[in-house]
Structure formats: structure tokens, C-alpha cells
N, C-alpha and C positions, 0 to 999 in steps of 0.2 A: 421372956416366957416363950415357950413353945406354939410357932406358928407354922400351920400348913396352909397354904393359898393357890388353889388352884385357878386357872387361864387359861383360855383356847376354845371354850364351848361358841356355841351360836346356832344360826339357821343352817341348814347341808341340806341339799337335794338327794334323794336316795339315790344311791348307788354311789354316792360320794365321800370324799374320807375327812376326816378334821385330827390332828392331833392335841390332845389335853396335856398340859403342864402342873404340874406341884410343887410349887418351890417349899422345900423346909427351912425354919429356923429352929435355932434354942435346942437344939440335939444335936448327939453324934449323928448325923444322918445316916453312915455305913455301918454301924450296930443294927439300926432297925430294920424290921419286915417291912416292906409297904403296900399297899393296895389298892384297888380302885372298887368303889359300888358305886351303885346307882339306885335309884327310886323314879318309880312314874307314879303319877298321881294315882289313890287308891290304893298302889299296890305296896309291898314292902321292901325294905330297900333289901338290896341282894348282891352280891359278891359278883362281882366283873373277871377280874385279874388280880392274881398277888405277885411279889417278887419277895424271895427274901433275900436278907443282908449279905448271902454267898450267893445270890442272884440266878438261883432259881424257881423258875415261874410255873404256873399253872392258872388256868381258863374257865371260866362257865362254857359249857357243851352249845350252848346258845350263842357264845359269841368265836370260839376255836378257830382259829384259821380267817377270821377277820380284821383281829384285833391282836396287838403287841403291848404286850409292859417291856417296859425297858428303866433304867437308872443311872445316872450319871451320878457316883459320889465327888465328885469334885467340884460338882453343880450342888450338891443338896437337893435334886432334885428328881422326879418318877414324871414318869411319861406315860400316856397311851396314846399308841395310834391306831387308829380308827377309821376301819376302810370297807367298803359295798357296806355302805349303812340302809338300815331299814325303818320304815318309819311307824311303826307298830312295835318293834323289838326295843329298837333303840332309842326311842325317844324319852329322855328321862334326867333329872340332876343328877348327875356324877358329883362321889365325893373322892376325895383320898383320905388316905387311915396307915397311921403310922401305930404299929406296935411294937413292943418289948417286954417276954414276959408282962405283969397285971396293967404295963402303961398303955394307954390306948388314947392317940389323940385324934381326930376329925378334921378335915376340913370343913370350909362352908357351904362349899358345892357349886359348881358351874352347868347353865343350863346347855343339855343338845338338845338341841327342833330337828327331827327330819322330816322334810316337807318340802311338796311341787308347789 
């Protein structure tokens, strides 16, 4: 079956970077789009970064110039790095999301803390 699993979240002190991992299984990984959102509590989840499968990317204006998707299809796997974090902006579950055309799968989500 079709698994995404992401790794890398945890506690960061602001101004600090963490990068996040996705490994995909059970697809062609370099067919699909892939993405990163996130949610903070209360709030609703929201689009971070995409890449698609010809590996170009675009940003939330919120995070531009902080933050990197990147893809490794030989890994099966999407990156972000994630750097001058903020702990009001960026404190939140990041998921990844793989799409193709109506397919749309999820990850589980890995938590980021930014916090003194």
C-alpha cells in the first residue's frame, strides 16, 4: 500500500534550522507532485511548499526565503529544510502529501516545537 512517513521534526530554538524527511512507498515517487503542510492547533492546515514531479517548487510568502523543498527520486523521498525558525509562525504538525491527478495521499505528520 501506499506509505508516506515523515521524520526530522522536534524541539528548535528560534532562529534555528531542522530539516524534515518523507520517505514514500507503494508509488512511482517521480510521477508525483509532492508537498509539505502544516497545522497549528486551532488553526487550519495550510500549504508550506510544493515540488512537482519536473521539480519545480513554489512557497507560502510566510515562509519564502527560509525554507527549501527539495526531492531526491532515487530516495523516494521530499525534503524540507527549514531554517531562522520562528516560534509563533512555525510552530506546527507538518504533513507531506503526495499527489497525481484525483490520487491524494497524506502523511501522519511530524511535530516542530520552536521554543527557548
Amino acid at each position: 500500500q501506499v506509505q508516506l512517513v515523515e521524520s526530522g521534526g522536534g524541539l528548535v530554538q528560534p532562529g534555528g534550522s531542522l530539516r524534515l524527511s518523507c520517505a514514500v512507498s507503494g508509488i512511482i515517487f517521480r510521477l508525483y507532485d509532492m508537498a509539505w503542510y502544516r497545522q497549528a492547533p486551532g488553526n487550519q492546515r495550510e500549504l508550506v511548499a510544493r515540488i512537482t514531479s519536473l521539480g519545480r517548487s513554489d512557497y507560502a510568502d510566510s515562509v519564502a526565503g527560509r525554507f527549501t523543498i527539495s526531492r531526491d527520486n532515487a530516495k523516494n523521498t521530499v525534503y524540507l529544510q527549514m531554517n531562522s525558525l520562528k516560534p509563533e509562525d512555525d510552530t506546527a504538525v507538518y504533513y507531506c502529501k503526495a499527489e497525481r491527478g484525483r490520487f491524494v495521499q497524506w502523511g501522519q505528520g511530524t511535530q516542530v516545537t520552536v521554543s527557548s
